[in-house]
FIKEVO-127949 format. One record per residue (C-alpha): residue number from 1; x, y, z; residue in three letters. Coordinates in pm, 1 decimal, decimal comma, padded with zeros to 6 digits. Example, Ala and Ser with C-alpha at 12.3 -4.5 7.8 and 13.67 -1.06 7.14 Angstrom:
<atoms>
   num          X          Y          Z   residuo
     1    01230,0   -00450,0    00780,0       ALA
     2    01367,0   -00106,0    00714,0       SER
</atoms>
This chain:
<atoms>
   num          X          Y          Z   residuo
     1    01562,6    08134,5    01089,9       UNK
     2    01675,1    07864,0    00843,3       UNK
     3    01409,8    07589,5    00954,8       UNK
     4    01318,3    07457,3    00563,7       UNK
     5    00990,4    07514,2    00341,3       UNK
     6    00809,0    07271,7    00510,4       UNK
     7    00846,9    07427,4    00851,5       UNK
     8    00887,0    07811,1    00772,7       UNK
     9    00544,5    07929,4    00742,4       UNK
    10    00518,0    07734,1    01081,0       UNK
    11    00810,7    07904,6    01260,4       UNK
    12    00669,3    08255,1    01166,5       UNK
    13    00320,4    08213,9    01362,5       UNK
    14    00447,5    07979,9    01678,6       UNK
    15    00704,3    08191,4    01909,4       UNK
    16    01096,8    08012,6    01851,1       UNK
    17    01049,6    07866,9    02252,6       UNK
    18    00774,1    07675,0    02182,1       UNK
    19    00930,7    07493,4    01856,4       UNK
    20    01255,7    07458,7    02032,7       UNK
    21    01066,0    07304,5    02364,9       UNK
    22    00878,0    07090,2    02112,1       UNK
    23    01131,3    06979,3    01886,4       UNK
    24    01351,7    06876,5    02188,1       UNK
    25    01119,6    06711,0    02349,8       UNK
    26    01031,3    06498,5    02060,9       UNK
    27    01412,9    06465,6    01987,8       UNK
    28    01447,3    06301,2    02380,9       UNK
    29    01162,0    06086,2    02293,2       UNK
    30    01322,0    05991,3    01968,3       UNK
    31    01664,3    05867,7    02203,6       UNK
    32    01429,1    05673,0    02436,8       UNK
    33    01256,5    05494,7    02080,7       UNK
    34    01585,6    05413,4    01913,2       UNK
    35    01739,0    05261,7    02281,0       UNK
    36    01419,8    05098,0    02372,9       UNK
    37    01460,1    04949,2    01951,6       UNK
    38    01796,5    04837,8    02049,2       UNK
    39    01723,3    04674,9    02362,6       UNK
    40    01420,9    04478,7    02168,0       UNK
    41    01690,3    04429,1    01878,6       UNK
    42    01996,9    04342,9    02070,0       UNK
    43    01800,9    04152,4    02370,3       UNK
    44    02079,2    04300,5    02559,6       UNK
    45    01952,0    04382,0    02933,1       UNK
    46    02244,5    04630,4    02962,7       UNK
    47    02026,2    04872,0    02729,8       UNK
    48    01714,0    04805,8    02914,0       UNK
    49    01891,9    04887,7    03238,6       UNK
    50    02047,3    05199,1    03118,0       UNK
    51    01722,7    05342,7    02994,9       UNK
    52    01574,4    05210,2    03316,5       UNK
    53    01763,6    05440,6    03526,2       UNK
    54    01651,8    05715,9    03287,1       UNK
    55    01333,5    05631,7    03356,8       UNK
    56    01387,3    05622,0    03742,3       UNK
    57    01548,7    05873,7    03754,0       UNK
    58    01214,0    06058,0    03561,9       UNK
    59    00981,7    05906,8    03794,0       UNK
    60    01086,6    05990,6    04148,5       UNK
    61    01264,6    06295,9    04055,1       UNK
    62    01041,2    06448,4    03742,6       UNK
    63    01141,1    06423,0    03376,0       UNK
    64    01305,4    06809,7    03407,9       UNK
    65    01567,5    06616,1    03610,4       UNK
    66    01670,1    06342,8    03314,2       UNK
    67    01999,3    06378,9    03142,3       UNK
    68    01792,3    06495,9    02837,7       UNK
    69    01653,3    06758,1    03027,4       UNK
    70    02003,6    06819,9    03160,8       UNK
    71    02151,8    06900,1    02811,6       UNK
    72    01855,7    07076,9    02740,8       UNK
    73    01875,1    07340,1    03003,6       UNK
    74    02288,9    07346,7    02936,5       UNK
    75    02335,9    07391,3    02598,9       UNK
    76    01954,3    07497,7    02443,2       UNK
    77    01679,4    07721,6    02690,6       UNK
    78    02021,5    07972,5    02730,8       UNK
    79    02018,9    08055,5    02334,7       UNK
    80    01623,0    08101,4    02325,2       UNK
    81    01532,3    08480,8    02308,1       UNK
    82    01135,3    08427,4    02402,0       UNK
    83    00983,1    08324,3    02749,7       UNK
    84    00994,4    07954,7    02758,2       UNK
    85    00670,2    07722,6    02761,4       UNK
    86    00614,5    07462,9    03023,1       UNK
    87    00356,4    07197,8    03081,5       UNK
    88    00232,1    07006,8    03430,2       UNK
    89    00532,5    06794,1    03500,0       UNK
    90    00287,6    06567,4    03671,2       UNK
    91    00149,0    06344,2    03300,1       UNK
    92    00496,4    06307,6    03178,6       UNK
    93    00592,7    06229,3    03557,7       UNK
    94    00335,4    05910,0    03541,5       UNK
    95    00495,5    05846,3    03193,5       UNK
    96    00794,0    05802,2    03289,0       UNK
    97    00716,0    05562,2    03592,9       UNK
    98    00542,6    05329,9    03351,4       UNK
    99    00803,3    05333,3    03151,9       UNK
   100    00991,7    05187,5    03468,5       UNK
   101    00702,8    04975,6    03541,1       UNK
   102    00811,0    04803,1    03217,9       UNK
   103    01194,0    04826,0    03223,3       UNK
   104    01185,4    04650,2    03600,6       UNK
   105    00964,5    04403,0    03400,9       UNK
   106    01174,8    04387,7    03124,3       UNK
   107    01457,8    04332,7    03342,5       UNK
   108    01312,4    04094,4    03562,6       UNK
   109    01197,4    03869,5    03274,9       UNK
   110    01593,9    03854,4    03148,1       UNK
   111    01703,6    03788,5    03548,3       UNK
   112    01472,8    03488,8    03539,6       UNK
   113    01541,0    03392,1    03189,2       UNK
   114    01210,4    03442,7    03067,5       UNK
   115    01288,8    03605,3    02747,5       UNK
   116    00930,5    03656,9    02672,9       UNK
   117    00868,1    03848,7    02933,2       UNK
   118    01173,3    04077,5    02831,0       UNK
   119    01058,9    04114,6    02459,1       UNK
   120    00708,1    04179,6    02557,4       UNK
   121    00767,1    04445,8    02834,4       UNK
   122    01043,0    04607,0    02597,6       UNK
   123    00796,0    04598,3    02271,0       UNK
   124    00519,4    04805,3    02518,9       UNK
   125    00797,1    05026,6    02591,2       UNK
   126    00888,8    05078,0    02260,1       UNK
   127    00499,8    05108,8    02114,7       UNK
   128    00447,8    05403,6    02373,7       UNK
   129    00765,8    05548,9    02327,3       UNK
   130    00687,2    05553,2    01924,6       UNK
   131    00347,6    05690,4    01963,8       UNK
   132    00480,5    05982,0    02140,8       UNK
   133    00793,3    06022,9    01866,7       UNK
   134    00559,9    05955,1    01590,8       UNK
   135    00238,2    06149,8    01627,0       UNK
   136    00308,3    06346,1    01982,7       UNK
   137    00037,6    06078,6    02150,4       UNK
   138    00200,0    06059,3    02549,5       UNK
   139    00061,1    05745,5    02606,6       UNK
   140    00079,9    05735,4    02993,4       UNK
   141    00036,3    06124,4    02966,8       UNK
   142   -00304,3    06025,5    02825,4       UNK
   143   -00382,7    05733,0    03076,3       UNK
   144   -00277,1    05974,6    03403,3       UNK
   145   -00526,4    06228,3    03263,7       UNK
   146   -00795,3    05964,4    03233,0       UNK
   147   -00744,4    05808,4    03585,5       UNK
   148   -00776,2    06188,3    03721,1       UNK
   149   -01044,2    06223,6    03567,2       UNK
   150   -01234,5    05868,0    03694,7       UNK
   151   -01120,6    05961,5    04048,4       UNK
   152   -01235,4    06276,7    04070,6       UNK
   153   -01592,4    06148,8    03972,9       UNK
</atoms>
């Protein structure tokens, strides 16, 4: 495996599934930083909405139905040799319906032309979406985990 010296003595303890599951995750949260960036760059509500529908289509459905998850399940899980790790779809779920929260937001804001409202509701987006790219820190992952835990108290 051909992974570099920083990552190689990594890759031989952690089974190849696990740093392929992570690294594409983290790659699909990359895409949703660098659109959400050019929707705050551009102020073009055409990126917003795009990424929107990603995000809809994360929340009602689950993330393992996104068109990230889509090329991941063509094109990557058939080449891994090991058992493939999954987590509770249910965090990333409530994620991904925040993230809507704030595209409809986002959206709304440019509808009504309250740009403020769209630069706001796209910089959230983007602040989440970079903590979970940056340092693996699921934002709404974290606050769905919290609010189970306050309700079942």
């Amino acid at each position: 495996m051909n992974c570099g010296p920083l990552i190689a003595p990594i890759a031989k303890t952690i089974p190849w599934a696990t740093i392929t599951h992570t690294l594409f995750v983290a790659s699909a949260v990359a895409r949703t930083t660098v659109v959400l960036a050019t929707a705050l760059a551009t102020n073009n509500v055409w990126v917003i909405v795009a990424q929107g529908i990603v995000f809809a289509i994360g929340a009602i459905k689950g993330p393992q139905f996104t068109p990230y998850a889509f090329i991941y399940k063509s094109f990557v899980k058939p080449r891994l040799k090991s058992a493939f790790v999954s987590e509770d779809v249910r965090p990333p779920q409530f994620a991904q319906t925040v993230g809507l929260l704030f595209a409809l937001a986002a959206i709304g804001g440019s509808l009504f032309g309250v740009n403020a409202v769209f630069t706001v509701a796209v910089a959230f987006a983007l602040g989440a979406a970079f903590l979970n790219a940056a340092f693996n820190f699921c934002l709404g992952c974290e606050i769905y985990l919290l609010l189970l835990r306050a309700r079942s108290k």
